[in-house]
Every structure is written in structure tokens, then in C-alpha cells.
N, C-alpha and C positions, 0 to 999 in steps of 0.2 A: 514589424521590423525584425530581421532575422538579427541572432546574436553573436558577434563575430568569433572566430572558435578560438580557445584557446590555448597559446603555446606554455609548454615549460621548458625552462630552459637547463639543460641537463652537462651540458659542456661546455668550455671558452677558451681556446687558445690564448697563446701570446701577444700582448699589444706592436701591431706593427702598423708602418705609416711606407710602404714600398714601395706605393704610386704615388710618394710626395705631396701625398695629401695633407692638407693643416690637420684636419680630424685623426684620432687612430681609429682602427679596427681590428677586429679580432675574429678567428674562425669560429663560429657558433654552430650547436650541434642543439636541436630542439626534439621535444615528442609533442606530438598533436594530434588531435582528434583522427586524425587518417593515418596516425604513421609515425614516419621517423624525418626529421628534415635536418640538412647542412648548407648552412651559409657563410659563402665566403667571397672575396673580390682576385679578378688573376685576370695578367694583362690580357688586354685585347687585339695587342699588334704593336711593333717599333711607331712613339709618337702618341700612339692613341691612349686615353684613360683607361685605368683597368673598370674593369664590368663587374656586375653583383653577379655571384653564382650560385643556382638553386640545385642540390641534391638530396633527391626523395630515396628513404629507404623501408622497407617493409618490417625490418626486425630491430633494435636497439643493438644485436651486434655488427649487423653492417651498415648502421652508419657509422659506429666508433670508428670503424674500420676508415670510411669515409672521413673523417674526420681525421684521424691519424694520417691516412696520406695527403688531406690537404694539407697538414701543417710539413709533414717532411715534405712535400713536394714546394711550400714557399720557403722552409730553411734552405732547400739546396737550390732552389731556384728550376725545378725542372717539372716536367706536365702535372697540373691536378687533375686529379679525379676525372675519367670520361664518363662520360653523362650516358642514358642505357640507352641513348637515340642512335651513339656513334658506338656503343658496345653492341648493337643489335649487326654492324656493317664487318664488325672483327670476327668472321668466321674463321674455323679451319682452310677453308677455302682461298680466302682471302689471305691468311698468313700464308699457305702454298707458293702461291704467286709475290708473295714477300719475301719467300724463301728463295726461290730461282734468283729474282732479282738482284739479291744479297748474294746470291753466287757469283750475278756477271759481275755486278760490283768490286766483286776479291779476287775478277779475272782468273775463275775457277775456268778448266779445258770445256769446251761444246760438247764434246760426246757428255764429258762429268754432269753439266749442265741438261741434257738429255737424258739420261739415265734417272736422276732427278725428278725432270716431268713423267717419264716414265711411271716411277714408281707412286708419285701421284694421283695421275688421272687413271690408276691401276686398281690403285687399292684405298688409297686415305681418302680422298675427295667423293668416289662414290657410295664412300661409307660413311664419315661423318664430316664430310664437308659441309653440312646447313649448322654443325654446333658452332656455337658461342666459344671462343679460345677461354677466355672469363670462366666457361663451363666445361671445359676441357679434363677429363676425369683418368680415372686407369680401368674402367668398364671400355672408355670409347676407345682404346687402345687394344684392349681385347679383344675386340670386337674388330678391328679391323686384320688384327694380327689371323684370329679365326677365319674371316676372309679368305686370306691371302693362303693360308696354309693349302686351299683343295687347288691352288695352282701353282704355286711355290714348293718344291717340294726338297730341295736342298738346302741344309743349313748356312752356307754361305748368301744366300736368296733373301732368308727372314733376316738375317745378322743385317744387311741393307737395306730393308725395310724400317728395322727397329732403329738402326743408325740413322734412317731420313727423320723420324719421328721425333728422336734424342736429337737433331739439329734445330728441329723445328721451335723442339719445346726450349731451345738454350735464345733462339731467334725472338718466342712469345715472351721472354722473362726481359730482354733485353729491351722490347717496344716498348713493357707496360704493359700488354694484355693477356698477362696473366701474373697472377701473385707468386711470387716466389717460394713463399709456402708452400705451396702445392705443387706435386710433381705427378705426372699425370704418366709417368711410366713407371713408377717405384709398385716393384711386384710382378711386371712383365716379366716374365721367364719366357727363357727359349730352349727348348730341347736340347741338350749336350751333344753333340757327336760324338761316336768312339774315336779316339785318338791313341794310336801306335805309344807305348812308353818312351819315355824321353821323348819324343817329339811332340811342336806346338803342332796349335789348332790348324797352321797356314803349310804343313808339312807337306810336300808332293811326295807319292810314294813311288819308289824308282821303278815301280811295274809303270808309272806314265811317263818315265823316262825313253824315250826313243832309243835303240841303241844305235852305233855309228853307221853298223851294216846296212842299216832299215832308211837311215838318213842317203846314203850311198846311191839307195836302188832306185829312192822318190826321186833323185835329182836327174838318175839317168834315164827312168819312165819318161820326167818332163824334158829333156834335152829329145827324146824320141817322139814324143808327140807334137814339143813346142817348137822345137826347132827349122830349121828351110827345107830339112826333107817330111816334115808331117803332112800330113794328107788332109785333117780337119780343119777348117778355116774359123774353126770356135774355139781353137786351141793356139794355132799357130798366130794368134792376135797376142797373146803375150808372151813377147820377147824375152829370151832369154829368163824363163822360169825356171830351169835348171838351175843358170847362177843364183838366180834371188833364193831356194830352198840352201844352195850352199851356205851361203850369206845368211842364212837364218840359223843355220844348221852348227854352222863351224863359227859364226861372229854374235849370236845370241841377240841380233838387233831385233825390237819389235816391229810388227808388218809395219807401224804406221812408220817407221823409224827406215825400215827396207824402204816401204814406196819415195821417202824422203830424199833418196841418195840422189845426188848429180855429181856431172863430172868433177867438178873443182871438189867433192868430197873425196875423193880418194887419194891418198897419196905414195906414190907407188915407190920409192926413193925410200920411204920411211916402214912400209909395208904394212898401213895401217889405215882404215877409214875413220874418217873423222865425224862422229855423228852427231848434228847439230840441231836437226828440224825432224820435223815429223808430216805427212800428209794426211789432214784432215775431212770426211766426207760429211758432213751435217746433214739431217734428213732434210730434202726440197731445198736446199742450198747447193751452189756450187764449192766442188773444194777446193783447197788452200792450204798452202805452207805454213805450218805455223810452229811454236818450238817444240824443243822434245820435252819428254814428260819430267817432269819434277824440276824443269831448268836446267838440269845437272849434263853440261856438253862432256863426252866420253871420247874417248879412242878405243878403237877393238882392232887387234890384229887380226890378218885375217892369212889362209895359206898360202906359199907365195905361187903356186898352179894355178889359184883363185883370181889371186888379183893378176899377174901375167898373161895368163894364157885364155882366160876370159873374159874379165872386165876391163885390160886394157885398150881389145882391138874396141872394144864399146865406145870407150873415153875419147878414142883416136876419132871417130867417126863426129864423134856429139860436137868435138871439137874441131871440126875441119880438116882433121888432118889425112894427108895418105897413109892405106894403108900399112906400107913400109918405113913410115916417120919412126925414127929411133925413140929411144925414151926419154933422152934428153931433150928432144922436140916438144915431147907431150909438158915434161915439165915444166919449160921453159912456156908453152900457151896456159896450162892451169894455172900457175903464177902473176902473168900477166891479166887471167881475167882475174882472179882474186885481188889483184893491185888496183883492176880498174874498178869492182863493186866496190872495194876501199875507198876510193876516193870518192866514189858516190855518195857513202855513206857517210864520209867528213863534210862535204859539202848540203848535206840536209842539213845537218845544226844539230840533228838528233843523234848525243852520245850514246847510246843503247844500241845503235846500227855499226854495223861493223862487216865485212864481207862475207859473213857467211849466214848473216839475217837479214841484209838488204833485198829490200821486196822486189819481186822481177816478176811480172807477170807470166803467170801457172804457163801458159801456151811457149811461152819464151824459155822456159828453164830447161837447162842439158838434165833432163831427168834418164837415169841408170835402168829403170823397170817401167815400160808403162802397157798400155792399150794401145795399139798400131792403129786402131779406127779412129781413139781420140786423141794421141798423143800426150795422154795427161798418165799417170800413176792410177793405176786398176780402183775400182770399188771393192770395198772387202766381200760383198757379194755374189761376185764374181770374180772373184782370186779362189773363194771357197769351194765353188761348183768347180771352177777347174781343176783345186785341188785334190775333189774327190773322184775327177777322172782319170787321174792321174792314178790315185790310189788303186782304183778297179784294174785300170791296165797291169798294175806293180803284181797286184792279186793273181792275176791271169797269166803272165811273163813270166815271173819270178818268186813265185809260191815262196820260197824258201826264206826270202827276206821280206816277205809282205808287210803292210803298214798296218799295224792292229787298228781295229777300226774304235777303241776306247782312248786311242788318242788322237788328240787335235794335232793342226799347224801349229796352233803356238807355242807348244810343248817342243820344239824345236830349239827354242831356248834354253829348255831344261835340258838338254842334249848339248847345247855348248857350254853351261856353269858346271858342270857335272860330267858327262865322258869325254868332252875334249879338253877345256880346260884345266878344273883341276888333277883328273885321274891321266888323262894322255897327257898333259903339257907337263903337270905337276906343279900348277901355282897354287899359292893358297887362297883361302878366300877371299882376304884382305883384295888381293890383285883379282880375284874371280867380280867383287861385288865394282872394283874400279868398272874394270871391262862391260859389267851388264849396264853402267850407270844406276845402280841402287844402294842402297844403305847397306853396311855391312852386317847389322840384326837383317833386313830381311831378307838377306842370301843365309843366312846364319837359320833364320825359321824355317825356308822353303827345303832347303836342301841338307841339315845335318841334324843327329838324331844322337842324344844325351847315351853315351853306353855303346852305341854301335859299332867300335872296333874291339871293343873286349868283348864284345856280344863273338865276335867274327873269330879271334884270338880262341874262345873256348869253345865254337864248331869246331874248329882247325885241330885244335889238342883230343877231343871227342872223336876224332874222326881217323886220329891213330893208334887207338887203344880198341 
């Protein structure tokens, strides 16, 4: 007859009875011939009796450990101890896919949500996606960080890599599948970049500032190529790209914020568009109206050649009218439909609708910019390709004022917070960061530099001596 082995018993919580039991019990921590054991009872469901619970440990500091959190986990009433069957299923991997989820959850944007998986199935998941979160360390972060570096190759790149990782691991302390003690990024360094004195790290340097001339030339390459007299039928499919570079140019709205406009956005009386929405393209989805970025609805002035002499005859059309309808027509029909998605939008029940977020099917919306073949607001994929044909023609045409080829489109904005705005109009920034719809630090980061007019002040005085 075998001899049954024998436990010592090494620990004993608090006397508690919290499944109403007559008998108490107590959380017990043993050592025994194999190991390290914790026993303890945690419900089993609303109604149901609580269950005995076995937890094996290999060393005497992890079960205290074990033991410590089952007793805080029955003080506060919140999960004991997972068992290493359901710690075997808590990957990196699986925190990943917990991570997005917790995104749509916080109705974080679909690109934000994308960029996300992105950076996922990029670099963390085929790197130590099979680890344990539980064994989540600062090797496996190196180790991916390493990675990433032979394709990454801009600090702004890793800074978003290291920031998905730093969400993740704030997401694993919040589950429980990972101990708080341990931080499994502390020691990640990342490379410093050189940064200009007085200026932050998010500084645009005003060489990728566009200047106005170069905005001037792009608009009128694309009025030449886009326009009813161009000859390319791969160009002449978006309307009116002239005005949308204006509109980027002189009003700082982002593309997704451009492709957004429709008629009832502009208001010509006031001489300002009203930017409310944004056009969204998700990969293998159709796209959608959805809000602008940060919530934050803006107005931006825009000039009044702009809105007059080009986006009115636009508005006149989208909206029915003859070409010859005064302007008091137009306002009097942009009014009226504004009144009627009003009333739409009282009649849903949903307070949060209002006319200028009432949903209107993509096909139906008086959209400002789109694609002539689809009718819908361009793909940024091709708004891109077009942009750069436009660029080459500008090269070709107009040497003088060519578009450098080290800046993008959307650096067009920095060309309206910066040479129109505050330097030509003369607002300050306060009114510069209204206009862009952002915070006032980060118009304050992007575009101004600690010292730079005394910096200018003693060129000036150097430069008459």
C-alpha cells in the first residue's frame, strides 16, 4: 500500500465564509513532495456555489505570490489567480487582438485602428507573438524593437512602435496578465534625434514649408491639366483639383477634411467653411463620412476669389441651381437643406445628430471634390498619383516655381498656419491653432522655435556692421 505524501502547511489566510457557507475557510498555501500547492474556494458563476481551487507552484516564491493574490483578489472581490492552462492562451498575440478591440471599444478612428494592426502583424506578433504576456520581459521588446529597426528607419516610426507596446503593456496590467511589478519596457531606449535649439522633437522645419509661390503654380498646373480643357482622361476625372490644392493651401484643412466638404459646408455670406466631417477609406471597406479628427468642429476662412469665383459656381450646380442664381438663391437652398437634415435629425430621437452629422447615404451627398467615374470623394491613392503628375508637369512648365520633391501634399497645411495665416494675415497663434482645429501646444510645437526672433534680430544687426 502506497503512503499518502505528505503536505506541510506553510501559510493561511483570513477566516472567511463569502459563499455563505456555515463552515469558514481560508486560503492555504502548502509544500509537498512535488512542489508548492494553493488552495483556495472563488465563485463559480451568479447562483452557483463557489468551487475548490488548486494552484501548483514549482518554487515557494511563486506561490506566496499565488497566495497573496488570491487573498487580495477575495478582499476586493476581483479575479484569482489564473490557472497556467488559461496562462498558456494569454499570449502577446492574443493581448494584440485585445488591444485593437479596446481601440474600437474607445471609438478610437479606423485608419488609428489600422495603423495599429499594422504595426502588429509587422513587427510584435511575428516576433514574440507565441510568448506568455505572464513572461513578457525587456529582452522580448528588444528583440522586437531590433527587428523593426532594418525597416523602420525614422525616429518618428520606432517612437510608434515603442508607443503600441507601452499601450499594450498598460492594457496587460489592466487584464491581470501581467504583474505590475514588472515592466517589460523599462530600459528600451530609442535613438534621440538631432533637434534644432529651442525647438521640440515634433518641430517642421520651414525648408518643408511650401512657400505661397509654389502653392500658386501646383494649383494652376492642376486647373491645366484637371480642368474641361485637359486632354488626359486620368486627370480630368478630378474635378476641380485646383480648388481642393487652394483649399488646402490657403484653408490648412486635412485631405480627409477636403474630401469631406459639401455644399451645405460652405458659407458664402460668412466667408468661411465650416469643417465638420472627414472622408474615410478603410482597407477592403467601403468609405464613409465620418467626424473630424479630434471631435474638434472648426471654421477656416478661406479667400474670397476662392470661395466666389470657384466654389460657388460648384455649390450652385450640386444644388440645382442655374448657373445665373444670385447668391441670395444659393443661400436661401443651403439653408433650407440644412433645415431639412435638422429636422431629420430631431425626428431620429438621437441628440448627437444635428445637420451637419445626419447620415445621408455616400452616393447622395452634394460632395465639393470627388472622382467623376465614382461620384464619391477620391481615394488617397489616387489623389497621390495625381498629385505627382501634376508635380512633373509644374517641373516642366514652370521650373521657377517647382514643387520640391522633399515635400508632401499635406505640408500644405503647413503653408496655411505659417505663410498665410500668421505671417500674410498676421493672426496669432491662438487664432492660427482655432483655424487648424488643434491644440494650441501643438501648433506651438510644429511651427515655433524658443529664441528665433532674436536669433533673426542679431542676423539683422550682424549684417550692418
Amino acid at each position: 500500500m502506497t503512503t499518502r505524501k505528505r503536505s506541510l502547511l506553510l501559510a493561511q489566510g483570513k477566516e472567511r465564509r463569502l459563499d455563505e457557507g456555515r463552515k469558514a475557510w481560508r486560503v492555504r498555501m502548502y509544500a509537498t513532495d512535488s512542489g508548492y500547492q494553493v488552495l483556495f474556494k472563488a465563485p463559480a458563476g451568479e447562483g452557483e456555489p463557489w468551487k475548490r481551487v488548486l494552484r501548483r507552484a514549482a518554487t515557494e516564491d511563486e506561490a506566496r505570490k499565488i497566495f497573496a493574490q488570491a487573498e487580495a483578489a477575495l478582499d476586493t472581490e476581483q479575479a484569482t489567480p489564473t490557472s497556467a492552462r488559461v496562462k498558456a492562451t494569454q499570449t502577446i498575440a492574443a493581448l494584440g487582438a485585445a488591444y485593437l478591440e479596446d481601440g474600437r471599444k474607445r471609438g478610437k478612428a479606423v485608419r488609428t485602428i489600422q495603423g495599429r494592426e499594422s504595426r502588429l502583424n509587422a513587427h510584435i506578433i511575428p516576433t514574440i507573438g507565441d510568448v506568455q504576456v505572464a513572461k513578457w520581459r525587456i529582452e522580448h521588446s528588444r528583440k522586437v524593437m531590433e527587428k523593426a529597426s532594418r525597416t523602420l528607419h525614422s525616429a518618428r516610426g520606432k517612437e510608434d512602435l515603442r508607443g503600441a507596446m507601452a499601450a499594450m503593456r498598460k492594457l496587460a496590467w489592466r487584464l491581470g496578465w501581467l504583474d505590475r511589478s514588472i515592466d517589460p519596457l523599462d530600459g528600451l531606449e530609442i535613438g534621440r534625434s538631432t533637434v534644432l535649439h529651442g525647438a521640440t522633437a515634433h518641430y517642421v522645419d520651414p525648408r518643408l514649408r511650401p512657400e505661397t509661390r509654389q502653392v500658386r503654380a501646383m494649383a494652376a498646373g492642376a486647373d491645366a491639366l484637371c480642368g474641361p480643357d485637359g486632354t488626359d482622361p486620368l486627370m480630368t476625372r478630378l474635378l476641380l483639383f485646383g480648388t481642393k490644392i487652394r483649399v488646402a493651401g490657403f484653408g490648412g484643412l486635412r485631405l480627409s477634411e477636403q474630401n469631406g466638404l459639401r455644399a451645405i459646408d460652405v458659407f458664402f455670406d460668412r466667408g468661411y467653411v465650416h469643417v465638420n466631417g472627414s472622408w474615410t477609406t478603410p482597407r477592403n471597406s467601403p468609405g464613409f463620412r465620418g467626424p473630424v479628427k479630434n471631435h474638434v468642429i472648426h471654421e477656416v476662412p478661406l479667400p474670397r476669389s476662392l470661395m466666389h469665383d470657384e466654389l460657388l459656381p460648384r455649390v450652385k450646380y450640386l444644388l440645382g441651381l442655374p448657373a445665373r442664381a444670385s447668391l441670395q438663391q444659393v443661400l436661401n437652398a443651403q439653408e433650407e437643406e440644412r433645415e431639412r437634415r435638422a429636422r431629420l435629425a430631431q425626428r431620429s430621437g438621437d441628440s448627437n445628430l444635428t445637420w451637419w452629422n445626419y447620415p445621408v447615404p455616400p452616393e447622395d451627398e452634394q460632395w465639393l471634390f470627388v472622382d467623376t467615374v465614382t461620384g464619391l470623394p477620391v481615394k488617397p491613392e489616387m489623389h497621390n498619383e495625381r498629385w505627382h503628375r501634376v508635380r512633373l508637369w509644374v517641373d516642366e512648365h514652370d521650373p521657377d516655381n517647382a514643387w520640391p520633391k522633399t515635400i508632401v501634399y499635406r505640408n500644405l497645411r503647413h503653408h496655411a498656419a505659417t505663410k498665410w495665416f500668421h505671417d500674410e494675415l498676421g493672426e496669432p497663434w491662438e487664432v492660427v491653432a482655432q483655424y487648424l482645429g488643434d491644440k494650441l501646444t501643438t501648433v506651438l510645437n510644429h511651427y515655433v522655435r524658443a529664441g528665433e526672433d532674436a536669433l533673426r534680430d542679431s542676423v539683422a544687426k550682424l549684417a550692418r556692421r
